[in-house]
Structure formats: structure tokens, C-alpha cells
DSSP file (Angstrom, degrees, kcal/mol; ACC not computed):
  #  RESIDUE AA STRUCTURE BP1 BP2  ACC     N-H-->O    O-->H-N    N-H-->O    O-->H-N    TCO  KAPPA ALPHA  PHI   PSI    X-CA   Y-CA   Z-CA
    1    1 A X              0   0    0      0, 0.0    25,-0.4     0, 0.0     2,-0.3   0.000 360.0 360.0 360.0 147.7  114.4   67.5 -189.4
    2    2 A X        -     0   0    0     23,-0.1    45,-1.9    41,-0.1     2,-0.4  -0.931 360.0-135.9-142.7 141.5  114.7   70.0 -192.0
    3    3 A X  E     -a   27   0A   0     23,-2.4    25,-0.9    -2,-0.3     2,-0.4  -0.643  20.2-158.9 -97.9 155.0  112.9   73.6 -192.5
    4    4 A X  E     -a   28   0A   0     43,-0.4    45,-3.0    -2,-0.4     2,-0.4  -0.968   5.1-166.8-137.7 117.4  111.8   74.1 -196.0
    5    5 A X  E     -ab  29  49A   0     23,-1.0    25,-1.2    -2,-0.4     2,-0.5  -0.985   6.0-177.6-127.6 118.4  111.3   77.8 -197.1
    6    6 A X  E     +ab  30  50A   0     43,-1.6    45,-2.3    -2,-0.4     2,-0.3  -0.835  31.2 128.0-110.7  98.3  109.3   78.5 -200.6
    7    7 A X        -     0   0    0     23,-1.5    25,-0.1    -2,-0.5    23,-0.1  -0.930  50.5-155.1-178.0 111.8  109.1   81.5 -201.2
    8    8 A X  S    S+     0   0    0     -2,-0.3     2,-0.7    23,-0.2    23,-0.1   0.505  75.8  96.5 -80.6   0.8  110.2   83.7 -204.7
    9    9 A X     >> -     0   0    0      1,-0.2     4,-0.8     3,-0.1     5,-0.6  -0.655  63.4-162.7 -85.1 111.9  110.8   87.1 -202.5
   10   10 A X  H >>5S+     0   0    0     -2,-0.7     4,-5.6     2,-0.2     3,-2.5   0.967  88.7  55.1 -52.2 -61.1  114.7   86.6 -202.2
   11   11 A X  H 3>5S+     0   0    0      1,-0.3     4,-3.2     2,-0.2     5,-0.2   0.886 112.6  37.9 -25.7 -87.4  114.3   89.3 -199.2
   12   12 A X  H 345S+     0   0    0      2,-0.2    -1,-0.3     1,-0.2    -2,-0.2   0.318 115.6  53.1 -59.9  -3.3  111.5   87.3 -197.1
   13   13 A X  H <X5S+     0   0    0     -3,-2.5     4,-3.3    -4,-0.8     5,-0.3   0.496 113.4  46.1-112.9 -64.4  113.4   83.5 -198.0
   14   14 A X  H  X<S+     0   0    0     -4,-5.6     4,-1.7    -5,-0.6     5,-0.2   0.945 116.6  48.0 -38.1 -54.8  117.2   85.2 -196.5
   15   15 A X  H >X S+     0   0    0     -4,-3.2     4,-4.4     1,-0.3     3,-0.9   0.973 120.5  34.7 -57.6 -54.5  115.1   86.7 -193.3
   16   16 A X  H 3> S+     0   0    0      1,-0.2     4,-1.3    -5,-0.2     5,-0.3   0.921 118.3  47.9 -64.0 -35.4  113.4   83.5 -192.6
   17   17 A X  H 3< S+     0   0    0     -4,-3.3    -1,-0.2     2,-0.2    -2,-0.2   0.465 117.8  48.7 -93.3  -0.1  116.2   81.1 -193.6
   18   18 A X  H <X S+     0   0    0     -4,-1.7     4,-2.5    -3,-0.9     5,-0.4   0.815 110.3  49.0 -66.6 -64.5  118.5   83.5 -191.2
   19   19 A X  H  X S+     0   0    0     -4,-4.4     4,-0.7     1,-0.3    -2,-0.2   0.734 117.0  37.3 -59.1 -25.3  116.4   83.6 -188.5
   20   20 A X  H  <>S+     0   0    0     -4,-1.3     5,-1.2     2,-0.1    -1,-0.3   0.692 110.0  63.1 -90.1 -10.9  115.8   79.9 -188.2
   21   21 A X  H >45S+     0   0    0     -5,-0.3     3,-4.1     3,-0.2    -2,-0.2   0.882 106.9  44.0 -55.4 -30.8  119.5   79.0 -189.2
   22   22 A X  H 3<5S+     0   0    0     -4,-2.5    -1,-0.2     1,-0.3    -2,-0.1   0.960 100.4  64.7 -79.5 -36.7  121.0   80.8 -185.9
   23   23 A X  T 3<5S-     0   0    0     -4,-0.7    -1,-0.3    -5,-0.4    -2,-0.2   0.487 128.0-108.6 -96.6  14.4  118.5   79.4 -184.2
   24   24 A X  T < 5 +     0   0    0     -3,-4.1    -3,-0.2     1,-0.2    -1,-0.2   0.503  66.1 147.2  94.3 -14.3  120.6   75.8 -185.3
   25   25 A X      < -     0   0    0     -5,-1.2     2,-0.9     1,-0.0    -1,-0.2  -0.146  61.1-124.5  50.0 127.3  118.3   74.6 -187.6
   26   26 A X        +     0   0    0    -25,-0.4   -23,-2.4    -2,-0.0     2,-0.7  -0.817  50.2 178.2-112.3 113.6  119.2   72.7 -190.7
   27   27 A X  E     -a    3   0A   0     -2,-0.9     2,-0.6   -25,-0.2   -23,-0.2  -0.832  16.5-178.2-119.3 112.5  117.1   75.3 -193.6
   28   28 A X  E     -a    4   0A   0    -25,-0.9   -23,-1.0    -2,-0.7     2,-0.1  -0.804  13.6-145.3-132.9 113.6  116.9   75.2 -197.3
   29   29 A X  E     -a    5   0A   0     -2,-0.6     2,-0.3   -25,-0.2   -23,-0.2  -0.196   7.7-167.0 -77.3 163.2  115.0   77.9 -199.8
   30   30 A X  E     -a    6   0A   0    -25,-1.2   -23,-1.5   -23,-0.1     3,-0.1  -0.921  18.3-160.4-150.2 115.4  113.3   77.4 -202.8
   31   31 A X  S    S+     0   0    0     -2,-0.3     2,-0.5   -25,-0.2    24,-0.3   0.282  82.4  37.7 -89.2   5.6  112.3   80.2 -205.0
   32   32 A X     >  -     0   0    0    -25,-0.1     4,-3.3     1,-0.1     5,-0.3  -0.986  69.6-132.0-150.1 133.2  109.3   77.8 -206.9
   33   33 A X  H  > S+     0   0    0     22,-0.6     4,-5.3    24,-0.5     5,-0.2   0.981 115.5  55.7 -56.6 -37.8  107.0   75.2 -205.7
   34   34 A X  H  > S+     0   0    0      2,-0.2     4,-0.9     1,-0.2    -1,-0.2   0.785 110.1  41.9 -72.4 -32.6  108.8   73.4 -209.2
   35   35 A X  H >4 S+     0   0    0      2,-0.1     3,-0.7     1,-0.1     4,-0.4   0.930 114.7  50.5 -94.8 -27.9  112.1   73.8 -208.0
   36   36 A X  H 3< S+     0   0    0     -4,-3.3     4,-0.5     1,-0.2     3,-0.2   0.926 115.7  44.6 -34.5 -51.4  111.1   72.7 -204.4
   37   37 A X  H 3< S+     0   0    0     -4,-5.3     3,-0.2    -5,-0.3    -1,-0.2   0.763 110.7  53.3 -71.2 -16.6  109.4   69.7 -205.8
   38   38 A X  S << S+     0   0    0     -4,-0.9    -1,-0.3    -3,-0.7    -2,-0.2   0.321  94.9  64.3-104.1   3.0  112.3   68.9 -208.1
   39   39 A X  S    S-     0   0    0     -4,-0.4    -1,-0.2    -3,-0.2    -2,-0.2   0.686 123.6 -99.6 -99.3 -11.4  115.0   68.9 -205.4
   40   40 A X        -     0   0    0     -4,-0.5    -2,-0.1    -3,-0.2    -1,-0.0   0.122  50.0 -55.1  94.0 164.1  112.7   65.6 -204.0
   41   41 A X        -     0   0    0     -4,-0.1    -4,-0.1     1,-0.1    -3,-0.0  -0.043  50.2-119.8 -77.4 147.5  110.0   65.3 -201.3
   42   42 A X        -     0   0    0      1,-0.1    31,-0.1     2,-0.0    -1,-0.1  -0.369  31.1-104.8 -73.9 163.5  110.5   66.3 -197.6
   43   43 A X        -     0   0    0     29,-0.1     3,-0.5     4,-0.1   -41,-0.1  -0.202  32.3-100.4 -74.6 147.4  110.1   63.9 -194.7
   44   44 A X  S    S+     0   0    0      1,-0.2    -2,-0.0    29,-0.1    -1,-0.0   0.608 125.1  48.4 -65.3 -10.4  107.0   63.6 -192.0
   45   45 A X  S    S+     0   0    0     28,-0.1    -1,-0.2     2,-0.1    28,-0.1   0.587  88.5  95.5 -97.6  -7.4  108.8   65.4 -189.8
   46   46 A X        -     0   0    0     -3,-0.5    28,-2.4   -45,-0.1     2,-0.4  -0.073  63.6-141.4 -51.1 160.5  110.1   68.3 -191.9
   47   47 A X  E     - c   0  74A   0    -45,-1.9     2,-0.7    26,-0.2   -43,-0.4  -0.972  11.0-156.8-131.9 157.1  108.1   71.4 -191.7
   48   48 A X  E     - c   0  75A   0     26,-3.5    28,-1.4    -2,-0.4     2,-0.2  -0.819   6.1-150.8-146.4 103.3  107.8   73.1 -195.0
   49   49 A X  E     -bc   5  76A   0    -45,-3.0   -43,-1.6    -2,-0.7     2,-0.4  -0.657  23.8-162.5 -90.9 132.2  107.0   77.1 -194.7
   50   50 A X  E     -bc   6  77A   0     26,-3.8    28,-1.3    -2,-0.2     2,-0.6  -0.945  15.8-143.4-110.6 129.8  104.6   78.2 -198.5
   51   51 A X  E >   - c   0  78A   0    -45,-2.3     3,-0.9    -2,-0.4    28,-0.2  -0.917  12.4-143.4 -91.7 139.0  104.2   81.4 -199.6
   52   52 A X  T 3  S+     0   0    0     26,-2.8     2,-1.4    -2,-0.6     7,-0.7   0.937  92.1  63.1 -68.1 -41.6  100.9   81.4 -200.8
   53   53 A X  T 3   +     0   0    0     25,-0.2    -1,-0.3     6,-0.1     2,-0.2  -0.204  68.8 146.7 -73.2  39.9  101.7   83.6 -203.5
   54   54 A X    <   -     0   0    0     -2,-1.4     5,-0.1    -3,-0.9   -22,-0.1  -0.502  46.3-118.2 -72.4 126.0  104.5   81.6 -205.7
   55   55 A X  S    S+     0   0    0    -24,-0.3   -22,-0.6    -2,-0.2     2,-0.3  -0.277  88.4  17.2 -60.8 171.7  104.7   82.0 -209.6
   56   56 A X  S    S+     0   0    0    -24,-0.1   -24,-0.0   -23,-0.1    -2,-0.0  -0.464 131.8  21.7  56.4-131.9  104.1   78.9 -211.6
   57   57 A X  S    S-     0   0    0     -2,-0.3   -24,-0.5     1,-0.1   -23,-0.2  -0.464  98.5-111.0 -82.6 133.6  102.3   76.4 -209.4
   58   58 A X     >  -     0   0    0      1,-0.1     4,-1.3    -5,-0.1    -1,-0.1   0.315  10.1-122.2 -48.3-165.3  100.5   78.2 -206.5
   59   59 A X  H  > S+     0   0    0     -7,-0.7     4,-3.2     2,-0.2     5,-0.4   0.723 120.4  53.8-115.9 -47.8  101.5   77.9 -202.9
   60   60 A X  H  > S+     0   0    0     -8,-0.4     4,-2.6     2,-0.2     3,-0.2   0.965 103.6  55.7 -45.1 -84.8   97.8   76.7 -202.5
   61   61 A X  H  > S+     0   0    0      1,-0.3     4,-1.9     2,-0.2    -2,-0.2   0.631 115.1  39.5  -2.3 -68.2   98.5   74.1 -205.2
   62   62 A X  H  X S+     0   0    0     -4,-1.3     4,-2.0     1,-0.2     5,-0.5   0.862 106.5  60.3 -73.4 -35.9  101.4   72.8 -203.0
   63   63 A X  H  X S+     0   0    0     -4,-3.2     4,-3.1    -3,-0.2     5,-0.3   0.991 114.2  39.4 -41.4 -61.6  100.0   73.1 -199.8
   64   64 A X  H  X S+     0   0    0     -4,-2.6     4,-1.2    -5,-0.4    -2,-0.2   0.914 110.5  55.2 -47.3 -67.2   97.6   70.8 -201.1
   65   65 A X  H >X S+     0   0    0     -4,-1.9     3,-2.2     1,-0.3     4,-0.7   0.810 117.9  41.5  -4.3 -82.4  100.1   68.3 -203.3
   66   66 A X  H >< S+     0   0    0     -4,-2.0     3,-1.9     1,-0.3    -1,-0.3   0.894 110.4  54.5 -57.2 -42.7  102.2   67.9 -200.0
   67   67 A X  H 3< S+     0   0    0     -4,-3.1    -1,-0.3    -5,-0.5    -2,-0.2   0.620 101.2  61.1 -76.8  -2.5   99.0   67.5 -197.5
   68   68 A X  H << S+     0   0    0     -3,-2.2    -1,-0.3    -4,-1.2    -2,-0.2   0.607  80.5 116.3 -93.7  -9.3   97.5   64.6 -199.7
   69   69 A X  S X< S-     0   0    0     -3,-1.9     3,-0.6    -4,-0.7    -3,-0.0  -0.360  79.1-129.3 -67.2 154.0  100.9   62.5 -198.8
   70   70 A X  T 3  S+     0   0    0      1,-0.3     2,-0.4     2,-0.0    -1,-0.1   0.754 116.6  30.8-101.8 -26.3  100.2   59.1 -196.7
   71   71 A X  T 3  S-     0   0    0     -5,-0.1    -1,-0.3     0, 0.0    -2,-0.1  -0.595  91.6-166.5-131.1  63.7  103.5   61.1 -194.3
   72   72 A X    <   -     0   0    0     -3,-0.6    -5,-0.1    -2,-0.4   -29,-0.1  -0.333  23.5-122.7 -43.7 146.7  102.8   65.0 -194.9
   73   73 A X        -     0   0    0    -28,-0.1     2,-0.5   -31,-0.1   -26,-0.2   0.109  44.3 -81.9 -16.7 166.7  105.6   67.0 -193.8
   74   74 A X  E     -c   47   0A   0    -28,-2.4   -26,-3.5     2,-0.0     2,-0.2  -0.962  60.1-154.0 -99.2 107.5  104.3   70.1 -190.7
   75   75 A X  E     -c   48   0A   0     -2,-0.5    22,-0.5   -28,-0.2     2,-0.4  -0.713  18.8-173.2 -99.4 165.7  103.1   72.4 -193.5
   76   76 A X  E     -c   49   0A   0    -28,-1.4   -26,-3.8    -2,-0.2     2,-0.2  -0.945  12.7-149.2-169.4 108.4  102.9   77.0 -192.8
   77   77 A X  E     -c   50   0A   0     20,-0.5    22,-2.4    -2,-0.4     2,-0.3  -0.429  12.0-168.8 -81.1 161.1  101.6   79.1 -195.0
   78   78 A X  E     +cd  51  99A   0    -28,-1.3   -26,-2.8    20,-0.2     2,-0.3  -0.951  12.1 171.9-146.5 140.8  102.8   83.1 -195.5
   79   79 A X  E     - d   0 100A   0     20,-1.7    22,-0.7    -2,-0.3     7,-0.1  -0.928  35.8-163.7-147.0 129.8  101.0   85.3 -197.4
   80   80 A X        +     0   0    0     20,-0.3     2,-0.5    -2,-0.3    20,-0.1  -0.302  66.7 112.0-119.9  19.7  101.4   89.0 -198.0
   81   81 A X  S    S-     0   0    0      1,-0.1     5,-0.2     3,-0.0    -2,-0.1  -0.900  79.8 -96.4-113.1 117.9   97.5   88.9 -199.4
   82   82 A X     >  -     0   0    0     -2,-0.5     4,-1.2     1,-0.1     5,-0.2   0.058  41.5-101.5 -69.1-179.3   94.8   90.4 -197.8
   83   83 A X  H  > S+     0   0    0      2,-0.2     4,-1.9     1,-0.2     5,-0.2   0.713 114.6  50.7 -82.4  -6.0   92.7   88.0 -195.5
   84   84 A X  H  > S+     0   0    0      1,-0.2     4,-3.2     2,-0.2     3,-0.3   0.992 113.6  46.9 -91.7 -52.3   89.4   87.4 -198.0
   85   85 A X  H  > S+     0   0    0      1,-0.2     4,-0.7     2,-0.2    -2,-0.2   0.559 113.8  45.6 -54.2 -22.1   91.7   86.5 -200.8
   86   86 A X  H  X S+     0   0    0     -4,-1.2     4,-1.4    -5,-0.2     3,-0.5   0.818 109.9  59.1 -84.5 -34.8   93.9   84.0 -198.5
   87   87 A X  H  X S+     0   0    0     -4,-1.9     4,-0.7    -3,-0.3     3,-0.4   0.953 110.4  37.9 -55.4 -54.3   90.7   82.6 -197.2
   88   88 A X  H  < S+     0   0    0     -4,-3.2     3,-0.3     1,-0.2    -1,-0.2   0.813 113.3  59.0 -80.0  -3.6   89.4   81.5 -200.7
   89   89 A X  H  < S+     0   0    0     -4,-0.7    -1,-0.2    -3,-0.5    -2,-0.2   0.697 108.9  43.8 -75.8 -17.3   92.9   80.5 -201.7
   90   90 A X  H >< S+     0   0    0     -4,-1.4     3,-1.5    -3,-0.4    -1,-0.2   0.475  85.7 130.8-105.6   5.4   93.0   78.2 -199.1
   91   91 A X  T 3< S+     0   0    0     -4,-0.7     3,-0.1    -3,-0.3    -3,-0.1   0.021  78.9  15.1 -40.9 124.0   89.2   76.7 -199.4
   92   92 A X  T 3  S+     0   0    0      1,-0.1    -1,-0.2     0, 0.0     2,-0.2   0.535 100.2 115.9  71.1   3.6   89.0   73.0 -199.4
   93   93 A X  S <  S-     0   0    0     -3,-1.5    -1,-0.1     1,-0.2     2,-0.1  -0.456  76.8-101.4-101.5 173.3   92.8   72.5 -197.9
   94   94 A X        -     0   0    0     -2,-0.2    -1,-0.2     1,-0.1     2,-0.1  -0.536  59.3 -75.4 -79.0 157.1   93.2   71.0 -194.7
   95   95 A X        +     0   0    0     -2,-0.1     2,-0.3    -3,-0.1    -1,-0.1  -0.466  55.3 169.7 -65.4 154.5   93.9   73.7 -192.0
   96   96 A X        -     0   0    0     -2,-0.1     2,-1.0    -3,-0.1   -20,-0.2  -0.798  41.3-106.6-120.6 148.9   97.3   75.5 -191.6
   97   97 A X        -     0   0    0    -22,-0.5   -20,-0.5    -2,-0.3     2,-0.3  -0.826  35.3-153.5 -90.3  93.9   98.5   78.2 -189.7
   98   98 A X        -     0   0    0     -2,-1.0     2,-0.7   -22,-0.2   -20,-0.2  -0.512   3.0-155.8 -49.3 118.1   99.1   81.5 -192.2
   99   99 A X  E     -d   78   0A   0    -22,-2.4   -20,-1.7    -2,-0.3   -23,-0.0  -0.860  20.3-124.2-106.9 137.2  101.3   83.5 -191.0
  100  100 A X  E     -d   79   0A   0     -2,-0.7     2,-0.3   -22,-0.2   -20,-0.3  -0.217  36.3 -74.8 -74.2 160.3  100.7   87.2 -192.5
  101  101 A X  S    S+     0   0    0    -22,-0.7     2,-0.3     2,-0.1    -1,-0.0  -0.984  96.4  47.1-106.2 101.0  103.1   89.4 -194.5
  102  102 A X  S    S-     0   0    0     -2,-0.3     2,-0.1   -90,-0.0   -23,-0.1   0.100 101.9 -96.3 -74.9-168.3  105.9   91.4 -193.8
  103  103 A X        -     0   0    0     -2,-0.3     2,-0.2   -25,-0.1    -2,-0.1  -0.467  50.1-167.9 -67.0 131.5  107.7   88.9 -191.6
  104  104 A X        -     0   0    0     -4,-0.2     3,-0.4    -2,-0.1     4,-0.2  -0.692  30.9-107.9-133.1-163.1  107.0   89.7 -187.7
  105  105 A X  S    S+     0   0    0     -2,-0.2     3,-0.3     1,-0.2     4,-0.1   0.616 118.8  59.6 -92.9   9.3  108.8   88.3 -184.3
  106  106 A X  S >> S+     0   0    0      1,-0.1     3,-3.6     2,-0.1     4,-0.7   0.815  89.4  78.4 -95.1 -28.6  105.9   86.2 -183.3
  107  107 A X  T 34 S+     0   0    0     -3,-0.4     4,-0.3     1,-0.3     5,-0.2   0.538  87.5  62.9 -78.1  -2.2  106.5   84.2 -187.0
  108  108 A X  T 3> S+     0   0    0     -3,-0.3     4,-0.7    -4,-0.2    -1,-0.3   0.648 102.8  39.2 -95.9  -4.8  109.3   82.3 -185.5
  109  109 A X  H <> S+     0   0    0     -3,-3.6     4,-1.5     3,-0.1    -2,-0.2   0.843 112.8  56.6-103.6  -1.0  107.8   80.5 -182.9
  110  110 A X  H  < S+     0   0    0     -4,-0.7    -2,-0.2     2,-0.1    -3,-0.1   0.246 116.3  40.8 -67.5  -4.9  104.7   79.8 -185.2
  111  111 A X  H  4 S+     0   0    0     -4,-0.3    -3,-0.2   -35,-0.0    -2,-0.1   0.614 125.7  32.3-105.5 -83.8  107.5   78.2 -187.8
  112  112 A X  H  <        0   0    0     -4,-0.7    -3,-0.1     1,-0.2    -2,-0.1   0.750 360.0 360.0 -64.2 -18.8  109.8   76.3 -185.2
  113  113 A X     <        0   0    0     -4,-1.5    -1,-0.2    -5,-0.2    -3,-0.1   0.571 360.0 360.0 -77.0 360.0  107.4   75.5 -182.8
């Protein structure tokens, strides 16, 4: 199993991909849903953390992309976007948990768990 972090805030990709690396965790960031995608597709048991807010293709976009696969990954959104603008970005996707922006101590068992 593998963590997946996408997410172009260098800052907010180190925190998460510290905090689940100590915790043992095998974690690799992504600053673009396009370079995520181009590094080839995660596993049904991967979990794959979006920031909703990505340049190039959204973080919606991929959320979707990945959730239409016949073995989705466990997908987790993060957004730093207030909650009526994550609500319509996320419109018509299957549910996900969003976890809100900055980074807080609850977001790690809502990622690893």
C-alpha cells in the first residue's frame, strides 16, 4: 500500500508526506494531477490524498478520473477553499472525505485510517 500526495503547495505536500512517512508509511508527492498521472496509476488499495485546488487538470477532475476506475484507489480530498466553493467543485463526484486547509492533527487519522 502506498500514500499518494497531490498537491502543488511544496509546504503542505513535505508536512503531509513527513507526517505519514514517520508513521512508516511508504509516501510519494506529486506537484500536478499530470505528473501524478504520468508516473502510472495507483493500486485498489493505495489511498491517494487531492488537493482540490491543483493547476492544470483540477483536483476535482482527478478525483473523478481515478473514482471511474473498475479498482479505485481510497481517494481524500484537501482544500484550502471555502466550503460553498468545495461543495460545487465536488458536485456529481462520488463522496470523499475533504479534509479542510491549513493542515490540522485530526488530518492524519482521516488520511491513514
Amino acid at each position: 500500500m502506498t500514500y499518494f500526495i497531490v498537491e502543488d503547495d511544496p509546504s503542505v505536500a513535505d508536512a503531509l508526506k513527513g507526517l505519514l512517512a514517520a508513521a512508516g508509511f511508504d509516501v510519494r508527492a506529486y506537484g500536478s494531477a499530470e505528473a501524478f498521472l504520468k508516473a502510472g496509476p495507483p493500486n485498489g488499495d493505495d489511498t491517494v490524498v487531492i488537493d482540490l485546488g491543483l493547476p492544470g487538470m483540477s483536483g476535482a477532475a482527478l478525483l473523478r478520473h481515478l473514482g471511474d476506475r473498475a479498482d479505485p484507489p481510497r481517494l481524500v480530498a484537501i482544500s484550502g477553499k471555502s466550503s460553498r466553493v468545495i461543495e460545487r467543485e465536488m458536485r456529481g463526484l462520488n463522496p470523499v472525505p475533504v479534509l479542510r486547509k491549513p493542515p490540522a492533527a485530526d488530518w492524519f487519522e482521516a488520511i491513514a485510517g
